[in-house]
N, C-alpha and C positions, 0 to 999 in steps of 0.2 A: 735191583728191583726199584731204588729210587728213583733212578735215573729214568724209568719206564716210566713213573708215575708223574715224576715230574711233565717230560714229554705228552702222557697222555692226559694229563691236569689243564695243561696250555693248550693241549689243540681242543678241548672241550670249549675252551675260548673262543680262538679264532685259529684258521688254517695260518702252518708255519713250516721255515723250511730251517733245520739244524742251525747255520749258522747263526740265524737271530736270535734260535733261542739259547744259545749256549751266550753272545752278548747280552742281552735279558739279563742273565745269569751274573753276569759281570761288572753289571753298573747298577745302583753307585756304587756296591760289596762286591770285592771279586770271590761270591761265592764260590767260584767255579773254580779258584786253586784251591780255595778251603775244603773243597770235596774233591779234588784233584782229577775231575772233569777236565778231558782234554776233549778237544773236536772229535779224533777218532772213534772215542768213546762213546760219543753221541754220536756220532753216524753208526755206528755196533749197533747201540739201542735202535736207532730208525729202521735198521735193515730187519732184525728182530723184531719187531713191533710188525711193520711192512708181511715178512713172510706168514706173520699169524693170524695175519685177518684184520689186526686191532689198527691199522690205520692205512692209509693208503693214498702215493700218489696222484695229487686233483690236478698237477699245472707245472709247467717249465715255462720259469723265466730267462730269456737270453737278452743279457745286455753284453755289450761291445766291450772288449778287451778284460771280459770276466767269465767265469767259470756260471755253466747251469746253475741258475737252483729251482732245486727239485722241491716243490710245496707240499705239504702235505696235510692231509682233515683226517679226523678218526673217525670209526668207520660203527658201525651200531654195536658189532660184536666190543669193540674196544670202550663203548658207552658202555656195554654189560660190565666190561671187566674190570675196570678203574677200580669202583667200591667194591670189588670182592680182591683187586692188589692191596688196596689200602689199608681193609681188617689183618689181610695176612700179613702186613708191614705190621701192625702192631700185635698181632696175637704171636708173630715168631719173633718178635724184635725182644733182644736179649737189654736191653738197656734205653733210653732217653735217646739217644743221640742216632739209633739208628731208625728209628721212626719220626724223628724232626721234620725231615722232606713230608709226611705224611699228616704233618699238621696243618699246614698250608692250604690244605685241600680237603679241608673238612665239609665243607660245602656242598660234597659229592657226596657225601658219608651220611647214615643214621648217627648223629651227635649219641643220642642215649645210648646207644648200642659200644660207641667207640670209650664214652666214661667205664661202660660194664668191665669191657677190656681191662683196661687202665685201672679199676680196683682190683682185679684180678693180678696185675702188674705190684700194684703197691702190697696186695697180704706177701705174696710170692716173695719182695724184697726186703717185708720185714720178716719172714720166715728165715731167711737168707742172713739175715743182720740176728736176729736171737742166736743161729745154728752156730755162727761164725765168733759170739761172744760167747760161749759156750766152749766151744774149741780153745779160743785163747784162755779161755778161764782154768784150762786140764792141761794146756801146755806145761809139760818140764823140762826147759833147755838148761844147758850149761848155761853158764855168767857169759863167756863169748859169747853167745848167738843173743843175748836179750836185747842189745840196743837195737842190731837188727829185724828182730822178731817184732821189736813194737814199732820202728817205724814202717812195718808193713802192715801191724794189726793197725795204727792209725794210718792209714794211705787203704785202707778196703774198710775200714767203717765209715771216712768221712766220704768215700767215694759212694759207698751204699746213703747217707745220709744225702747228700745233695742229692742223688736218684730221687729218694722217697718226699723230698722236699717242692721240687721240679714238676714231677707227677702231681702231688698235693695243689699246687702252684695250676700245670693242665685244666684238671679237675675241677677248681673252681670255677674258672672262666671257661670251662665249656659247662657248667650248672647255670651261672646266669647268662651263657646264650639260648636257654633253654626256659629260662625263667619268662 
């Protein structure tokens, strides 16, 4: 679904055809191994996006001793559906890192609406962090299992803490984009 968003974020831009945007992608950050976007990948997204209405070949370019490319603009139905991918990027996204693509493109989005989200996110995570110290707190392991059991009760509290810190982080800077 990033990869949709991403696509459909950029041709709200300007008309494009996969390879640019997957370079886009690439400089000066090679996002694109970091999210491990390969071409095929993005031509999957194109052809998807293509069959559902949300955007749709405008142009072929032929130049000499190189392969078509195939341009493409998003199409009204795919203006509709951007800001209703990009709530569900956050309202299913299980953590920070899988609605990152979807900060980018807030621009597209009701800002106050996407914070509502995202406090929703943060009680949800500190519910998650009490339940989880709670748990370790009734733990009774043998002596073998404790060094193990605490370096995984620390590796899922500081990984819950930087969530809830990150979010906090969000949150502010889209309150005074609003301010």
């Amino acid at each position: 679904m990033s990869i949709q968003i991403y696509i459909l974020s950029m041709l709200m831009e300007e008309k494009s055809y996969p390879y640019k945007l997957k370079k886009q992608l690439s400089e000066p950050l090679p996002l694109d191994k970091l999210g491990n976007l390969t071409e095929s990948k993005l031509y999957y997204h194109f052809d998807s996006l293509s069959k559902s209405g949300l955007i749709e070949q405008v142009e072929v370019i032929k130049e000499e001793h190189r392969p078509d490319k195939q341009v493409f603009a998003i199409t009204e139905k795919g203006r509709e559906m951007l800001p209703k991918k990009i709530y569900n990027l956050f309202e299913k996204g299980e953590d920070v890192k899988e609605f990152v693509i979807g900060l980018f493109f807030l621009r597209f989005v009701d800002k106050a609406r996407i914070i509502r989200i995202l406090e929703g996110k943060l009680e949800e995570i500190g519910q998650k962090e009490n339940q989880f110290k709670i748990l370790c707190e009734r733990l009774d392991v043998s002596e073998v299992y404790k060094p193990t059991i605490n370096i995984t009760n620390n590796y899922m509290l500081s990984r819950l803490d930087i969530e809830i810190k990150t979010i906090k982080q969000i949150l502010e800077q889209l309150s005074k984009e609003l301010d």
